[in-house]
LUMMIFI-429035 format. One record per residue (C-alpha): residue in one letter; x negated, z negated, y negated. Coordinates in nm, 3 decimals, decimal comma. Example, Ala and Ser with C-alpha at 12.3 -4.5 7.8 and 13.67 -1.06 7.14 Angstrom:
2
<type=A&east=-1,230&up=-0,780&north=0,450>
<type=S&east=-1,367&up=-0,714&north=0,106>
This chain:
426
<type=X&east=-6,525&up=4,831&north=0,808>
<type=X&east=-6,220&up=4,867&north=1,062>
<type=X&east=-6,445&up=5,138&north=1,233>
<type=X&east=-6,694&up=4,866&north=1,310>
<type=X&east=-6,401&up=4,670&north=1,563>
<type=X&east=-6,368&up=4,977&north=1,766>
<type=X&east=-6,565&up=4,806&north=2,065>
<type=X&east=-6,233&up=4,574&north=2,056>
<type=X&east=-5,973&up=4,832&north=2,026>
<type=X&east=-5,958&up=4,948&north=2,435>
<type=X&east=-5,883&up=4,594&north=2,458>
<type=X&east=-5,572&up=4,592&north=2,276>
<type=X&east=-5,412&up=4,916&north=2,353>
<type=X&east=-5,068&up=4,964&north=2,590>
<type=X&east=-5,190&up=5,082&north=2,911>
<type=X&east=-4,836&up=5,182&north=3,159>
<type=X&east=-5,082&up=5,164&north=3,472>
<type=X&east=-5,214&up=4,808&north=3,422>
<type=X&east=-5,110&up=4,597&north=3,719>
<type=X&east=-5,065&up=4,211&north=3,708>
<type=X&east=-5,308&up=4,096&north=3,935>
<type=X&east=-5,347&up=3,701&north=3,741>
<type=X&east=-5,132&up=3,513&north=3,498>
<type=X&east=-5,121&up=3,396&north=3,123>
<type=X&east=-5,385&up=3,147&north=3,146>
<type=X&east=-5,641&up=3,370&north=3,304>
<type=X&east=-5,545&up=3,603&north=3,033>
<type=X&east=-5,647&up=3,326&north=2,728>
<type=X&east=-6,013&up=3,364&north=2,886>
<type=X&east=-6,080&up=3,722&north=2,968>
<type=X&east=-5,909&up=3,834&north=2,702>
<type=X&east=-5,803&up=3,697&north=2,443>
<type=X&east=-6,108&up=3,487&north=2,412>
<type=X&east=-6,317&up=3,783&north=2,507>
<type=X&east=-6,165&up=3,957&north=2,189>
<type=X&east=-6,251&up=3,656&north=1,955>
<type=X&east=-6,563&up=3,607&north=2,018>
<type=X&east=-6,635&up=3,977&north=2,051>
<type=X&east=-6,501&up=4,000&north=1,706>
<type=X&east=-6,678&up=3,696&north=1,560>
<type=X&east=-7,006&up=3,838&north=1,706>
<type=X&east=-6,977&up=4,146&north=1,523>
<type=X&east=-6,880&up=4,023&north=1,197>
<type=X&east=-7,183&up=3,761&north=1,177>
<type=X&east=-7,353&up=4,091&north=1,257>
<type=X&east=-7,250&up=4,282&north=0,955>
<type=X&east=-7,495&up=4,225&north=0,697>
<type=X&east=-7,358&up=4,550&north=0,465>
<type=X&east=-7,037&up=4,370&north=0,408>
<type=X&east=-7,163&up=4,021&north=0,363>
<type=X&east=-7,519&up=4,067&north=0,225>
<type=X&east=-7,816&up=3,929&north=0,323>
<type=X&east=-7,822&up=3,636&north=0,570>
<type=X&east=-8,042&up=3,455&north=0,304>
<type=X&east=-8,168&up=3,451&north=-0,047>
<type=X&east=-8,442&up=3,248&north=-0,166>
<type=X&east=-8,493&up=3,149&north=-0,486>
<type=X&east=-8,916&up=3,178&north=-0,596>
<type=X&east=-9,121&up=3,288&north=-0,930>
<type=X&east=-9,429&up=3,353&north=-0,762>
<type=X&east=-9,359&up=3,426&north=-0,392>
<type=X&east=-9,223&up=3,787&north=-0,345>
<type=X&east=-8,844&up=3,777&north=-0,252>
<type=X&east=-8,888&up=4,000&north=0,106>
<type=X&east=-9,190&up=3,738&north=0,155>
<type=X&east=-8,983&up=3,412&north=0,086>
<type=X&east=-8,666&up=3,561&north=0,243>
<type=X&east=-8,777&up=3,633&north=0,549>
<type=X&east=-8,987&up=3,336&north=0,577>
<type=X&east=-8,733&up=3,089&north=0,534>
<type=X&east=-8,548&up=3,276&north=0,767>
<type=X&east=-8,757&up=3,217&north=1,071>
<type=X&east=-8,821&up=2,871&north=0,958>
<type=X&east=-8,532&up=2,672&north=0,988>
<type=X&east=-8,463&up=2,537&north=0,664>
<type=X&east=-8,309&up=2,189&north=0,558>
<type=X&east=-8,095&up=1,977&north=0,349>
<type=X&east=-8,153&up=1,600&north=0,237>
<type=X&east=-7,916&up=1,366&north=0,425>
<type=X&east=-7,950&up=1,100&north=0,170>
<type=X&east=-7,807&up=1,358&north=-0,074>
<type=X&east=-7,499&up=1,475&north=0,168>
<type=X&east=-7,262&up=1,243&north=-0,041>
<type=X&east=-6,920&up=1,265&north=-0,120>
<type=X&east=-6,968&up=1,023&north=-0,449>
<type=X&east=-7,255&up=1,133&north=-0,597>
<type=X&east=-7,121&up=1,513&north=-0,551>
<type=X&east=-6,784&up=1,379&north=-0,748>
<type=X&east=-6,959&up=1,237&north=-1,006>
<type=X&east=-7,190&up=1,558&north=-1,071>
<type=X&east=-7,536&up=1,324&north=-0,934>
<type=X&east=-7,586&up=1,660&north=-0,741>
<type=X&east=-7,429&up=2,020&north=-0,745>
<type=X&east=-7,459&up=2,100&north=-0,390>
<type=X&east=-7,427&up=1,873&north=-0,062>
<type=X&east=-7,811&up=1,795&north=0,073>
<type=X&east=-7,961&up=1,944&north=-0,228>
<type=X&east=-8,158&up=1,691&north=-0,424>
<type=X&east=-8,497&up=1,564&north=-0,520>
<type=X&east=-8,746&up=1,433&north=-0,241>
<type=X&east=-8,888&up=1,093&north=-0,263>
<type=X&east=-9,132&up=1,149&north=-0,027>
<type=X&east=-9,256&up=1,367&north=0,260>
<type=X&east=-9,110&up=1,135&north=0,515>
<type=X&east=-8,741&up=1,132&north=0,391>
<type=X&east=-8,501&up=1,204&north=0,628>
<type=X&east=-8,410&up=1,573&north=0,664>
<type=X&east=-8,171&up=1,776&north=0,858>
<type=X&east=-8,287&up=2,089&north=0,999>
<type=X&east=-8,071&up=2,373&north=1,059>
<type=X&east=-8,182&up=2,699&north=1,292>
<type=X&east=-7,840&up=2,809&north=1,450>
<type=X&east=-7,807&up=3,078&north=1,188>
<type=X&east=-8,079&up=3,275&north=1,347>
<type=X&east=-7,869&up=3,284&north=1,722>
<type=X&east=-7,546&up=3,269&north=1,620>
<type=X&east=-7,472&up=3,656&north=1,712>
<type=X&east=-7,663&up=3,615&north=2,056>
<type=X&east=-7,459&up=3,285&north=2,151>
<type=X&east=-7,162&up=3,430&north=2,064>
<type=X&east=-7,190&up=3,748&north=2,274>
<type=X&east=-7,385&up=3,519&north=2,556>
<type=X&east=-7,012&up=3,324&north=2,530>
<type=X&east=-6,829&up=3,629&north=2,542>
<type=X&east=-6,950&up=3,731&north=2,870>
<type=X&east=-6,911&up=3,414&north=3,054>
<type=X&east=-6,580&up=3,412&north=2,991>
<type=X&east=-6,545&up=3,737&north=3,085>
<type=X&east=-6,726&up=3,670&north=3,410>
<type=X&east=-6,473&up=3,471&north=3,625>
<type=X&east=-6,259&up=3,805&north=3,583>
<type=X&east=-6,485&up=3,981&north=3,706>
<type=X&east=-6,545&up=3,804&north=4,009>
<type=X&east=-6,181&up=3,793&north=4,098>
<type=X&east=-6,124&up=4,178&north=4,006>
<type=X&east=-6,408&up=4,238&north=4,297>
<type=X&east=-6,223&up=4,023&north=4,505>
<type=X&east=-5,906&up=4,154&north=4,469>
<type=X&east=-5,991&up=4,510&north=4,532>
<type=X&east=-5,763&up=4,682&north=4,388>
<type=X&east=-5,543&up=4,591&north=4,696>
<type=X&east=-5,197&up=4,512&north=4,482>
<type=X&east=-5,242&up=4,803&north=4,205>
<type=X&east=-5,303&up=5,047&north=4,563>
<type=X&east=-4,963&up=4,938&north=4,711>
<type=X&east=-4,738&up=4,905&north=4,322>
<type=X&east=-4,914&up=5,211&north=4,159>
<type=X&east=-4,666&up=5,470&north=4,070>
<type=X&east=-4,353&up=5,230&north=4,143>
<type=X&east=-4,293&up=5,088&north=3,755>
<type=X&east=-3,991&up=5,346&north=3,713>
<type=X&east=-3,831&up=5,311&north=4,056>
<type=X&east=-3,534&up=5,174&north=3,902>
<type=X&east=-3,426&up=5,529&north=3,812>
<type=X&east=-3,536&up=5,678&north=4,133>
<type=X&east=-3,176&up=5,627&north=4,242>
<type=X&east=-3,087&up=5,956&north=4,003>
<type=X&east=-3,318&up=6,146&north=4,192>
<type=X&east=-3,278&up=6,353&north=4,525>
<type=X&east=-3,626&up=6,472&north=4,653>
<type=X&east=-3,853&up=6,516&north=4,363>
<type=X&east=-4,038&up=6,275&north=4,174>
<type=X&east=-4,070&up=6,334&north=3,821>
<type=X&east=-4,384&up=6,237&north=3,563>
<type=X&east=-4,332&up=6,206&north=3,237>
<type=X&east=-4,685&up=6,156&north=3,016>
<type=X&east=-4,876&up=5,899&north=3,221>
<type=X&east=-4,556&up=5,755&north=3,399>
<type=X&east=-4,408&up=5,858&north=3,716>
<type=X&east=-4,072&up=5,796&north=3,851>
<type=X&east=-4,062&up=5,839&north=4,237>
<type=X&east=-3,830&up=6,013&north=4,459>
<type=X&east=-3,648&up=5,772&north=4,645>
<type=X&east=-3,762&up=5,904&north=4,965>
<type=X&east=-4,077&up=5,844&north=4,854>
<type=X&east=-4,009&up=5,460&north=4,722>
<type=X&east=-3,880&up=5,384&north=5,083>
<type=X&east=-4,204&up=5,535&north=5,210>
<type=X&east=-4,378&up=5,284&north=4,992>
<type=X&east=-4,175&up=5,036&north=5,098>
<type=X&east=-4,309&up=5,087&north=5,452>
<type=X&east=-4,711&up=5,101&north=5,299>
<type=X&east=-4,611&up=4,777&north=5,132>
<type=X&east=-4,450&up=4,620&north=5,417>
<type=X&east=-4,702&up=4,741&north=5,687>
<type=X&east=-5,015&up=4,591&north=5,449>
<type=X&east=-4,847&up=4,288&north=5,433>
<type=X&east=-4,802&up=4,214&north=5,800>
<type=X&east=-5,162&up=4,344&north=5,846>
<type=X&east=-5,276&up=4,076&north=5,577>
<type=X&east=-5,140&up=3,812&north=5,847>
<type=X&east=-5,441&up=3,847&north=6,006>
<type=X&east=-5,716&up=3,964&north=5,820>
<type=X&east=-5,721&up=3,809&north=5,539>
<type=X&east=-5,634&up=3,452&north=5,496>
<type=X&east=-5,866&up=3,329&north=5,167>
<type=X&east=-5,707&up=3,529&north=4,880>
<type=X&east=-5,512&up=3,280&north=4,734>
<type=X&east=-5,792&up=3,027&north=4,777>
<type=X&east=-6,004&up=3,291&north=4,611>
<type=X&east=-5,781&up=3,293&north=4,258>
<type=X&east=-5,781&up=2,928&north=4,245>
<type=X&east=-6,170&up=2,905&north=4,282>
<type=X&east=-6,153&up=3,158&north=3,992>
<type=X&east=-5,911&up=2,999&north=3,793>
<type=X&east=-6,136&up=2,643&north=3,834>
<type=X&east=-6,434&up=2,877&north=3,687>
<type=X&east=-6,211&up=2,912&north=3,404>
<type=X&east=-6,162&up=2,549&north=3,369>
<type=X&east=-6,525&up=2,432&north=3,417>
<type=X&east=-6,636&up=2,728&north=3,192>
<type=X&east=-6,428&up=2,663&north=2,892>
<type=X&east=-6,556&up=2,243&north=2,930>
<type=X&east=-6,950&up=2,383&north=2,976>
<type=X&east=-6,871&up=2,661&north=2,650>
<type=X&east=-6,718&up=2,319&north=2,453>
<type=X&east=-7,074&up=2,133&north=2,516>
<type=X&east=-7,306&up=2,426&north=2,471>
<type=X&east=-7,125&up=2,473&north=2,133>
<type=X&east=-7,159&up=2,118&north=2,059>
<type=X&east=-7,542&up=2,110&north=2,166>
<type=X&east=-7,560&up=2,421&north=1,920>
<type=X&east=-7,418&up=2,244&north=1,625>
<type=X&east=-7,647&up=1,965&north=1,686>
<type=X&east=-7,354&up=1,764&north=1,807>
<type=X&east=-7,134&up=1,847&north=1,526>
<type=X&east=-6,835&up=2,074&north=1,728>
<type=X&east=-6,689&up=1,796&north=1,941>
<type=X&east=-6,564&up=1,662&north=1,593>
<type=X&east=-6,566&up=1,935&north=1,397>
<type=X&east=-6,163&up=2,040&north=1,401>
<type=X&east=-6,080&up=1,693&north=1,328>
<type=X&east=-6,279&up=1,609&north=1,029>
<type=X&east=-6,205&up=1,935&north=0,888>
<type=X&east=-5,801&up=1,822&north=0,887>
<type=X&east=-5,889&up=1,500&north=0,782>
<type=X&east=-6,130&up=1,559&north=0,457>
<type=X&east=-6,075&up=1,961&north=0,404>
<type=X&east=-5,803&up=1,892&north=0,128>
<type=X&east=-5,905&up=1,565&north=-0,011>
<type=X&east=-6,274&up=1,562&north=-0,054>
<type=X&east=-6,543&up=1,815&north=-0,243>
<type=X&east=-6,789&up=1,760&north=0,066>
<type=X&east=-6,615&up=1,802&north=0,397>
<type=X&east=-6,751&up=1,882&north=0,783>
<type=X&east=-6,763&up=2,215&north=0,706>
<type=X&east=-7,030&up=2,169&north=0,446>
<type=X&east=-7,246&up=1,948&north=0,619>
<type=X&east=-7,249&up=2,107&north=0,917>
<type=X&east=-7,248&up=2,510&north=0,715>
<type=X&east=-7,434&up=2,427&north=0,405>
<type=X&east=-7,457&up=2,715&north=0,162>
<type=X&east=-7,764&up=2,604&north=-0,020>
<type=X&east=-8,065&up=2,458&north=0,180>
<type=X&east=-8,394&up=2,355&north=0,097>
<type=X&east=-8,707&up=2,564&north=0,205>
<type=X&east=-9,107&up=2,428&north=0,209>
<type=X&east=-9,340&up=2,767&north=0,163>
<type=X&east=-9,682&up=2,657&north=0,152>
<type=X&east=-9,998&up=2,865&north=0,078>
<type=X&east=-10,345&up=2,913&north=-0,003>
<type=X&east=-10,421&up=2,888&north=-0,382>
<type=X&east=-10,736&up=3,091&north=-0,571>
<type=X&east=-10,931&up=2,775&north=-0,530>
<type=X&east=-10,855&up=2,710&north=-0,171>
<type=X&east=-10,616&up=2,433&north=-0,201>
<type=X&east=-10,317&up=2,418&north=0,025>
<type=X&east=-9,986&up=2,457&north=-0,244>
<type=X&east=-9,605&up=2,416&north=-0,154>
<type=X&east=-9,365&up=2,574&north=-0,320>
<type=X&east=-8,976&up=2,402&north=-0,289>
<type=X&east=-8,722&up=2,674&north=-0,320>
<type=X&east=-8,350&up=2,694&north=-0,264>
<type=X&east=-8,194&up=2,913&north=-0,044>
<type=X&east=-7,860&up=3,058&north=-0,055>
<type=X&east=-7,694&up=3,098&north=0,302>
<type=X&east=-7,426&up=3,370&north=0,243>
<type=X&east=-7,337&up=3,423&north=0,580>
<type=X&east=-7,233&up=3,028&north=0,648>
<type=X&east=-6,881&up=3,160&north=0,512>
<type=X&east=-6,850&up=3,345&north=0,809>
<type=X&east=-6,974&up=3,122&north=1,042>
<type=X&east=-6,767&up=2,794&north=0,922>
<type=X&east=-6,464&up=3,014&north=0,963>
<type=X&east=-6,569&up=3,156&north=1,278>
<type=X&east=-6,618&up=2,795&north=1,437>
<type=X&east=-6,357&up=2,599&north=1,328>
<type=X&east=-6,139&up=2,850&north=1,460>
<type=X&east=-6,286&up=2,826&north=1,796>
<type=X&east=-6,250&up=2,428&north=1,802>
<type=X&east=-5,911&up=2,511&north=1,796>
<type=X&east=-5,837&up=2,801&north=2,026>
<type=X&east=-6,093&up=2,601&north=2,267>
<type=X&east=-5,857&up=2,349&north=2,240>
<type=X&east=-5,560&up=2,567&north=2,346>
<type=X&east=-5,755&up=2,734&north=2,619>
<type=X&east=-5,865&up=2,372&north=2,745>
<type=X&east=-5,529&up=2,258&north=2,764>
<type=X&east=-5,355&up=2,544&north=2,915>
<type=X&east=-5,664&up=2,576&north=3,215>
<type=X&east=-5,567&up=2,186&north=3,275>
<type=X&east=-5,183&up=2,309&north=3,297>
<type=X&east=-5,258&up=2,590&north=3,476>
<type=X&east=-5,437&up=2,438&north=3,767>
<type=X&east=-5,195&up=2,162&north=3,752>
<type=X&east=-4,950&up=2,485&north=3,837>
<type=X&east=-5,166&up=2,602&north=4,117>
<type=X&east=-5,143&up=2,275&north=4,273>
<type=X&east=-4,785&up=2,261&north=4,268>
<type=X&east=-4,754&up=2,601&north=4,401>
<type=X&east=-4,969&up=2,488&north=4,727>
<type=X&east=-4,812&up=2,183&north=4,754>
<type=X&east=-4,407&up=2,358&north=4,749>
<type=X&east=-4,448&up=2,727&north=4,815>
<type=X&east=-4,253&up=2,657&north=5,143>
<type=X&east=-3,997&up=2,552&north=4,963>
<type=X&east=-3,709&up=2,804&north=4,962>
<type=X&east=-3,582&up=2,696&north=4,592>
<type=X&east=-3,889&up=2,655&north=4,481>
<type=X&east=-4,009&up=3,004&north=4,570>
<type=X&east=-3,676&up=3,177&north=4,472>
<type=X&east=-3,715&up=2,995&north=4,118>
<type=X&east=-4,080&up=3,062&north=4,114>
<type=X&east=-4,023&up=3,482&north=4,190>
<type=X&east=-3,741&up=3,503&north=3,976>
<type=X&east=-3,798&up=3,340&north=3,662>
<type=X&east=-4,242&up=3,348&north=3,613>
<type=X&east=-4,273&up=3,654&north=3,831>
<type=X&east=-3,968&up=3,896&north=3,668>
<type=X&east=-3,605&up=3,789&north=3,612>
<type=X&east=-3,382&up=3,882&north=3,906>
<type=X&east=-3,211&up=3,725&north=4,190>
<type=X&east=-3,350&up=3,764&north=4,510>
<type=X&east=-3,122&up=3,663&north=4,854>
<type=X&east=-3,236&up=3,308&north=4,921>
<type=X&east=-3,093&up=3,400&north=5,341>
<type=X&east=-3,384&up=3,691&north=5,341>
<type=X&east=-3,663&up=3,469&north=5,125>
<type=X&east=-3,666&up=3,195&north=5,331>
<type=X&east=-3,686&up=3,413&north=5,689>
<type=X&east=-4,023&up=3,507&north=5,515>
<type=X&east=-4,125&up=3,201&north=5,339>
<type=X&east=-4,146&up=3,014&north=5,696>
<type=X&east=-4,377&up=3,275&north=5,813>
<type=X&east=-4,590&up=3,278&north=5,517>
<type=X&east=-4,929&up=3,109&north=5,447>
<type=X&east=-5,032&up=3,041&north=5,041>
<type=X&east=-5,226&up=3,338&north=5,037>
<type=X&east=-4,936&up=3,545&north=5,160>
<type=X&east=-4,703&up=3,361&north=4,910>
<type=X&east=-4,904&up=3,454&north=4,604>
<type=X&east=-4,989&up=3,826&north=4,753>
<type=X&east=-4,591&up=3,803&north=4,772>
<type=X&east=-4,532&up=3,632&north=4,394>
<type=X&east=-4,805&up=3,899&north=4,229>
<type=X&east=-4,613&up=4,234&north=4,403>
<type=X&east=-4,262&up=4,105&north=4,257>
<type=X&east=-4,480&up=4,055&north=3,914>
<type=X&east=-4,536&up=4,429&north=3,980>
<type=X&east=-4,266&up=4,605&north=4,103>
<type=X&east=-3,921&up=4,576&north=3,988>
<type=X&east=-3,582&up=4,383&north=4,136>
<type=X&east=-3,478&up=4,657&north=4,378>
<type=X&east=-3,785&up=4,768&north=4,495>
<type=X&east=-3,853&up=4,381&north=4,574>
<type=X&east=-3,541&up=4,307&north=4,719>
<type=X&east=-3,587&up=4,609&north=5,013>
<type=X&east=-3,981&up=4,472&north=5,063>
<type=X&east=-3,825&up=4,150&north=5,133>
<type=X&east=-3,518&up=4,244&north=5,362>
<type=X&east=-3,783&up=4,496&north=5,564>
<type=X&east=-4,069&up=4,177&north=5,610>
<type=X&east=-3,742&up=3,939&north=5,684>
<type=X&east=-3,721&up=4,048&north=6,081>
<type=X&east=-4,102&up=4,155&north=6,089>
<type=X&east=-4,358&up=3,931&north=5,983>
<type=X&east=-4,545&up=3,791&north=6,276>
<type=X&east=-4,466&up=3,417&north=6,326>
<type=X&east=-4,801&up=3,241&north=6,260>
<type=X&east=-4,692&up=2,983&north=6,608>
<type=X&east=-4,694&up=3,271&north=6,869>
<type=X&east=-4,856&up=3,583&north=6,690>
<type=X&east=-5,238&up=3,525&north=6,703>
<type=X&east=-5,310&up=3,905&north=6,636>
<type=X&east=-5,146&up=4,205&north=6,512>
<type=X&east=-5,219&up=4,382&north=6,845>
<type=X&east=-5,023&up=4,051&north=6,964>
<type=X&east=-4,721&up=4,103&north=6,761>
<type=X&east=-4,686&up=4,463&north=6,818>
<type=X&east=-4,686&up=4,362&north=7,172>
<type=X&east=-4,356&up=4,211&north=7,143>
<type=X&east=-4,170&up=4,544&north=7,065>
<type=X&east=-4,220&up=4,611&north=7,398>
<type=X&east=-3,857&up=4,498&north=7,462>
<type=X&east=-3,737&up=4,758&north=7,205>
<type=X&east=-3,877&up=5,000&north=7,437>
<type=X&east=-3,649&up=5,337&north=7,472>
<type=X&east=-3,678&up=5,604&north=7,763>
<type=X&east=-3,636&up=5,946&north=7,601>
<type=X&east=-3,498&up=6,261&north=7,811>
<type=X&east=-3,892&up=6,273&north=7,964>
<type=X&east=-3,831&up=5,952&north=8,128>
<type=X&east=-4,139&up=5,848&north=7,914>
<type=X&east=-4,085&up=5,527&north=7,762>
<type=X&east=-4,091&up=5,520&north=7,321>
<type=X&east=-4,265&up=5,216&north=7,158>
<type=X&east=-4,107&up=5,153&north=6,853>
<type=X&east=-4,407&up=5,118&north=6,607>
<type=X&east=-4,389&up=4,902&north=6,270>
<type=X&east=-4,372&up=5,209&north=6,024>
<type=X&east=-4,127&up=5,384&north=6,250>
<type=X&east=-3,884&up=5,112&north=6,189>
<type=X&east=-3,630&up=5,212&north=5,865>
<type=X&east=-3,386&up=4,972&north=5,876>
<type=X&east=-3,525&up=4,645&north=6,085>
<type=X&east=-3,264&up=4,424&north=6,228>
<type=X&east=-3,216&up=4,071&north=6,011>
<type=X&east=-2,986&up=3,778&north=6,148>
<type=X&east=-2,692&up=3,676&north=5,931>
<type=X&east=-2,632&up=3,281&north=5,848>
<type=X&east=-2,373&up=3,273&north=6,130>
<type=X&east=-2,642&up=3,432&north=6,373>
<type=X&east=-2,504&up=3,750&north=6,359>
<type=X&east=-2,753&up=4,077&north=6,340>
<type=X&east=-2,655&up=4,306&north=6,071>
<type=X&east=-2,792&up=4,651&north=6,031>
C-alpha cells in the first residue's frame, strides 16, 4: 500500500539546493495542498484495498450486470426517509432507504462518485498552476546568484579551496567575495531592466487567493451544494445524532431502478440496494478539505493583506530591517547601510532584496548590502546603467601610460560608504 504514495514522496524529501523563491502561504497551495489532494486522488483510486466502488444487491440480475449498471446510473436515496427520528426509533435502518409511495416522490440523485478521482486531480493541478507561472517568471534568477552559498558561514576557515561535502558546497572565501560582486552587479543591472517582478508575485499570490475561493464553489457545485456547510454540520450533529451531514451527503446504501424486458415483453423494474463502500473514503477525504480550505482561505486573505503592507512601508527603514531580520532569517543587519539602499530601491528591488537574505546567510548579506550601499544608481538622476557608469568618470586614474583607467562596477572591492557624521570610511 505505502508503495502506491510514491508519486508523493519527491514532494516531501530534504533537498540542500532548494532556494526560497516565495513564502509560507504560497507553500499551503503548491504544496501542501498539492500533496492532499494528490493523496486523496489516489486513495479513491485504490479499489484492491477498499473493494469495489459498488455492490448491488439482485436475485435475478447478474451481479457484474447490476454492478456496473448502477454504477453509470447515478443512483438515489428517498429524502422523505433521510430522518433523524424515524432512524432512532428503528422506522428505517439506513438514512434515504425506505419504501416508495409513488414514482413521483422526491428523490435525491447522487453521481459524484463516478468523478471524484478526476476532480480531485483536475484540483490538484490548479493549485499547482499559479507556481508554475511564477517559477517561469522568476527564472531561476535568485537560485543563479545564492546557489552554492548555504555554507558560507564556514568559508571563513578556508584559504583558497572550496570544499563539497555530498551535495553541499562550502566556498572559498575568495570565491564568496566573487559572488558578492555577481550578486551586487545583477542587482544594479535589475535597476533598469526589470521593474515588474514584485508586481509579478503578487499577481501570483492573488491567483492563489481567487483559486482557492473558485476550488471552494466548484466543490460546493460538486456536492450539489452540500460543501459550503459541510464542516459545520459535521461539528454540530457528528457526536449527537445517528444521521449526520456526512450521511446525507455520503450515503452508504442507495437505491437503484434496473428495468428490463420480461419473456412476455413487458417492461419490469427491479428495486435493489446498493452498497457504496468507497463513500468512507470520500466523507473523510472531504470534510478534511472543508477544513484545510478553510486554513488556506484564511492565510491567502492574510497573506495579501502582508503584501499590501509591504508596498505600502518597504521604504521604511524599521520596517525593512524588522521585515529582513525576523521573516527573512534572524540576524541584525546595520540600519546606517539598509537605509542608503532602501532610498534607492523600488518594491521589486525590495523583495529581490528580502528573497536573497531568505537565501543566503547573515554575513554573506551583510557584505551584499555594504557593497550596493555606495553603488546603486539613484532612481532621480540615473535613467540607465550606461548613465550611472558614466558617473565614475570622476574616479578616473592615469596609469604610468598616461592612459586614463575607468573604474568599472566589478572592479570595485571595497566601495566607499559615508559614515552618519559624513565621513567616508573604507
Amino acid at each position: 500500500m505505502l508503495n502506491a504514495f510514491s508519486t508523493v514522496a519527491p514532494y516531501l524529501k530534504f533537498n540542500p539546493k532548494y532556494v526560497i523563491v516565495d513564502n509560507f502561504v504560497f507553500k499551503l497551495h503548491y504544496r501542501w495542498t498539492f500533496i492532499l489532494l494528490l493523496t486523496a486522488t489516489i486513495l479513491v483510486s485504490m479499489r484492491q484495498y477498499f473493494g469495489e466502488h459498488i455492490k448491488c444487491i439482485s436475485d435475478t440480475i447478474p451481479a457484474h450486470v447490476i454492478n456496473t449498471y448502477c454504477f453509470f446510473t447515478p443512483t438515489f436515496t428517498l429524502v422523505r426517509h433521510l430522518n433523524n427520528s424515524a432512524l432512532e426509533k428503528g422506522i428505517i435502518f439506513q438514512p434515504g432507504i425506505g419504501p416508495e409511495q409513488g414514482q413521483h416522490e422526491e428523490i435525491k440523485r447522487h453521481a459524484y462518485y463516478q468523478w471524484v478521482p478526476f476532480v480531485l486531480f483536475g484540483q490538484a493541478l490548479l493549485f499547482y498552476l499559479p507556481h508554475f507561472l511564477w517559477k517561469s517568471i522568476e527564472g531561476g534568477r535568485i537560485k543563479a546568484l545564492v546557489f552554492g552559498l548555504r555554507m558560507v558561514g564556514l568559508s571563513q576557515y578556508l584559504k583558497d579551496q572550496s570544499l563539497k561535502i555530498g551535495k553541499l558546497n562550502i566556498p572559498s572565501m575568495e570565491e564568496a567575495e566573487s559572488r558578492v560582486k555577481n550578486i551586487r552587479r545583477a542587482m544594479i543591472d535589475r535597476m533598469r531592466v526589470n521593474q515588474s517582478w514584485g508586481a509579478h508575485l503578487a499577481f501570483t499570490e492573488l491567483l492563489n487567493l481567487l483559486n482557492i475561493i473558485l476550488q471552494i464553489y466548484l466543490t460546493n457545485r460538486f456536492l450539489s451544494g452540500a460543501f459550503y456547510s459541510l464542516g459545520v454540520k459535521v461539528i454540530q450533529e457528528r457526536w449527537t445524532n445517528e444521521m449526520d451531514a456526512l450521511d446525507v451527503v455520503f450515503p452508504k446504501i442507495t437505491k437503484c431502478h434496473f428495468r428490463k424486458f420480461g419473456p412476455s415483453g413487458s417492461l419490469q423494474m427491479h428495486d435493489t440496494l446498493c452498497v457504496m463502500a468507497l463513500n468512507i473514503i470520500n466523507e473523510k477525504i472531504y470534510a478534511i478539505l472543508w477544513f484545510w480550505y478553510a486554513f488556506v482561505l484564511i492565510m491567502s486573505i492574510l497573506g495579501l493583506v502582508w503584501r499590501l503592507a509591504t508596498f505600502a512601508c518597504y521604504k521604511n527603514v524599521r520596517f525593512t530591517k524588522f521585515t529582513f531580520s525576523y521573516f527573512a532569517k534572524p540576524g541584525r543587519i546595520d540600519e546606517h547601510e539598509l537605509a542608503a539602499v532602501v532610498e534607492k530601491c523600488n518594491f521589486s528591488n525590495w523583495m529581490f532584496l528580502f528573497f536573497l537574505r531568505s537565501n543566503i546567510s547573515e554575513f554573506l548579506f551583510k557584505r551584499v548590502i555594504f557593497h550596493l550601499a555606495s553603488e546603486l544608481p539613484d532612481p532621480e538622476k540615473d535613467n540607465s546603467i550606461n548613465a550611472f557608469l558614466d558617473r565614475q568618470q570622476s574616479a578616473v586614474a592615469a596609469g604610468p601610460s598616461g592612459v586614463a583607467h575607468v573604474v568599472m562596477l566589478d572592479e570595485v572591492d571595497t566601495p566607499l560608504l559615508a559614515n552618519k557624521d559624513g565621513t567616508k570610511m573604507d
